[in-house]
C-alpha positions in Angstrom: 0.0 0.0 0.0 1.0 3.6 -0.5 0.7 6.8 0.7 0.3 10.1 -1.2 2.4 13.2 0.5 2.2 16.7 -0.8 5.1 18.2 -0.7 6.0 22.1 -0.1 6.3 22.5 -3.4 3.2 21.4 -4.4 3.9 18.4 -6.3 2.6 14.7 -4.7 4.9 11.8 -4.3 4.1 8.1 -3.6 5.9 6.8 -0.5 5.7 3.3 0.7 4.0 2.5 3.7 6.9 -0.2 4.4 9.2 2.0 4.1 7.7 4.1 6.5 6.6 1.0 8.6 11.1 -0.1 8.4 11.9 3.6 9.6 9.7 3.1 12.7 10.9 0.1 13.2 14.6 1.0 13.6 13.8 3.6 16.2 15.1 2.7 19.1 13.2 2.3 22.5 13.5 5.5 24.3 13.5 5.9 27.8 11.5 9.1 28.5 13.0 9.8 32.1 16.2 10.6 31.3 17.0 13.4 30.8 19.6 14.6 27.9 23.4 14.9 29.5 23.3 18.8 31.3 19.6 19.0 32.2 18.8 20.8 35.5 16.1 20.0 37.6 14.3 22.4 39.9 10.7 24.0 40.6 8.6 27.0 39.4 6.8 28.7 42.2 3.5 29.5 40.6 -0.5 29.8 42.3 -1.2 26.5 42.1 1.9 25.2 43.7 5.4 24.3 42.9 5.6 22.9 39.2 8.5 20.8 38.6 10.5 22.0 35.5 14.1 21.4 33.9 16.2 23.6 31.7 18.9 23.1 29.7 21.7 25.4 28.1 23.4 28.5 29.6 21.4 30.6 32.0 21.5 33.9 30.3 21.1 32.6 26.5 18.0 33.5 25.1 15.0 31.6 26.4 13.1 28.9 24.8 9.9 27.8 27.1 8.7 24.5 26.2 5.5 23.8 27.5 3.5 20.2 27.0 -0.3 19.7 26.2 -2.6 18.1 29.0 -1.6 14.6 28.7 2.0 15.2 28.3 4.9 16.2 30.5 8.1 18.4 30.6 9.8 14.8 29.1 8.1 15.6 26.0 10.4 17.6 25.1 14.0 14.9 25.3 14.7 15.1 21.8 13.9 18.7 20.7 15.8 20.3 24.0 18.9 19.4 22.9 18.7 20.6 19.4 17.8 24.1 20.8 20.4 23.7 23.5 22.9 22.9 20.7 21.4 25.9 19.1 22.3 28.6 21.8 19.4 28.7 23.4 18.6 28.4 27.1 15.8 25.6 27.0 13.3 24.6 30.0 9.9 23.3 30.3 7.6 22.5 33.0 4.7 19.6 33.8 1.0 21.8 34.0 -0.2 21.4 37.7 -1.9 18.3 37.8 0.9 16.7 35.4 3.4 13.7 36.2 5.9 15.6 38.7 3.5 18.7 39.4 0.5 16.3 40.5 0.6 18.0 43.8 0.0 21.3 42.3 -3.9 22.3 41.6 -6.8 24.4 42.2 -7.3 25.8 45.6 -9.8 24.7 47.6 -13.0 24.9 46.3 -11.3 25.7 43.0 -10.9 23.7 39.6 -9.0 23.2 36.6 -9.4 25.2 34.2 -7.8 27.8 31.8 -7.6 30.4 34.6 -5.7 28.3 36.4 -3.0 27.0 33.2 -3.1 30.7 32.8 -1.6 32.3 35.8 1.1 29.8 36.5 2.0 30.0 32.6 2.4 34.1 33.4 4.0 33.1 36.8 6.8 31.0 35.0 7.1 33.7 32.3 7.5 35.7 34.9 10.8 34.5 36.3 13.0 36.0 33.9 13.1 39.9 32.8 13.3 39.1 29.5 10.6 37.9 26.7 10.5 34.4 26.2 10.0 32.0 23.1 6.9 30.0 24.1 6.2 26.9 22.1 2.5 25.4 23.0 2.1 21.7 22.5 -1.5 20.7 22.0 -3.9 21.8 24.9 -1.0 24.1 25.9 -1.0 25.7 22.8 -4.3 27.2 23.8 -3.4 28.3 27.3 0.0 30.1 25.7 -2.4 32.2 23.6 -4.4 33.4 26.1 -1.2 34.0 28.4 -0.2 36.0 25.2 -3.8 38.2 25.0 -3.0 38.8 28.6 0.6 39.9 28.8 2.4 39.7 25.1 5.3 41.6 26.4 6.3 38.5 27.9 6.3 36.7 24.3 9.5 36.8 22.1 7.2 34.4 20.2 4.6 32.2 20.4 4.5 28.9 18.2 1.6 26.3 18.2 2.4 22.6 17.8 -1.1 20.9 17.0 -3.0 23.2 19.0 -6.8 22.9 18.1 -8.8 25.7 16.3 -10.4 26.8 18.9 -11.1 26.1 22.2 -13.4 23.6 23.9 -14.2 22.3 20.0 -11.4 19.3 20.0 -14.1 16.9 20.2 -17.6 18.4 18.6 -19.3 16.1 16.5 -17.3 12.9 18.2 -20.4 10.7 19.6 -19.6 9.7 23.3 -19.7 6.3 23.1 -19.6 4.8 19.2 -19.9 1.2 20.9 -23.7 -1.0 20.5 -25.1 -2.8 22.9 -24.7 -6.5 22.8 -27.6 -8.5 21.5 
């Protein structure tokens, strides 16, 4: 079987699905928790608690925020930190309060999750430098990054979106909730 791919240029090529199928194949396994050789550890402080983060690259090189959609984590980011490192930049990223190392962090009493929330520690952590930041937002964080951004652009050196929906709350219109029958 083949696959169709448009290129930038406009024109289509064919490209195998086993060829595909062989370079997936001959990735190797990845251990997500470790981190590339360099990275530090430590903790935003932020309103909904401590948010564990890493960096990586020279403190004082320009700053490249990485931050990871709902279901991801800081760890998201083992491959690409090290190119940007490499790059000259100062790289770091952080788990959203509710996330893998940041579980602890959360709504106040009484309180909830909810953009608010993402919001204000996403200012907090953009916060902890003087200068603007490059802000890449992966997926549900893509969405919290832009409304930091309506908020307090100064803050933004830039602001890139990696598979952020359209338009929020609208990820999953038109998806039944349960496509399964009953058993007869």
């Amino acid at each position: 079987m083949s696959l169709r791919v448009r290129q930038n240029d406009g024109r289509q090529e064919t490209v195998q699905r086993d060829r595909l199928a062989a370079l997936d194949a001959a990735r190797p396994d990845l251990d997500w928790t470790i981190l590339p050789p360099g990275t530090e550890r430590f903790r935003y402080p932020a309103p909904s608690g401590a948010l564990a983060a890493t960096a990586l690259g020279r403190p004082g090189a320009p700053w490249v925020l990485l931050v990871p959609g709902a279901t991801g984590s800081k760890e998201d980011f083992v491959l690409l930190a090290p190119i940007l490192s490499d790059a000259g930049y100062r790289v770091e990223s952080f788990d959203l309060a509710g996330q893998y190392e940041s579980a602890a962090a959360g709504p106040q009493a009484g309180g909830r999750y909810g953009y608010e929330l993402f919001v204000a520690d996403l200012i907090a952590v953009l916060e902890a430098e003087d200068t603007p930041v490059h802000v890449l937002g992966y997926s549900f964080a893509g969405l919290v990054a832009e409304l930091a951004f309506t908020e307090r652009p100064e803050r933004f050196a830039s602001l890139t979106l990696l598979t952020t929906p359209p338009q929020a709350g609208q990820t999953f219109r038109g998806v039944p909730l349960c496509s399964c029958q009953a058993a007869s």
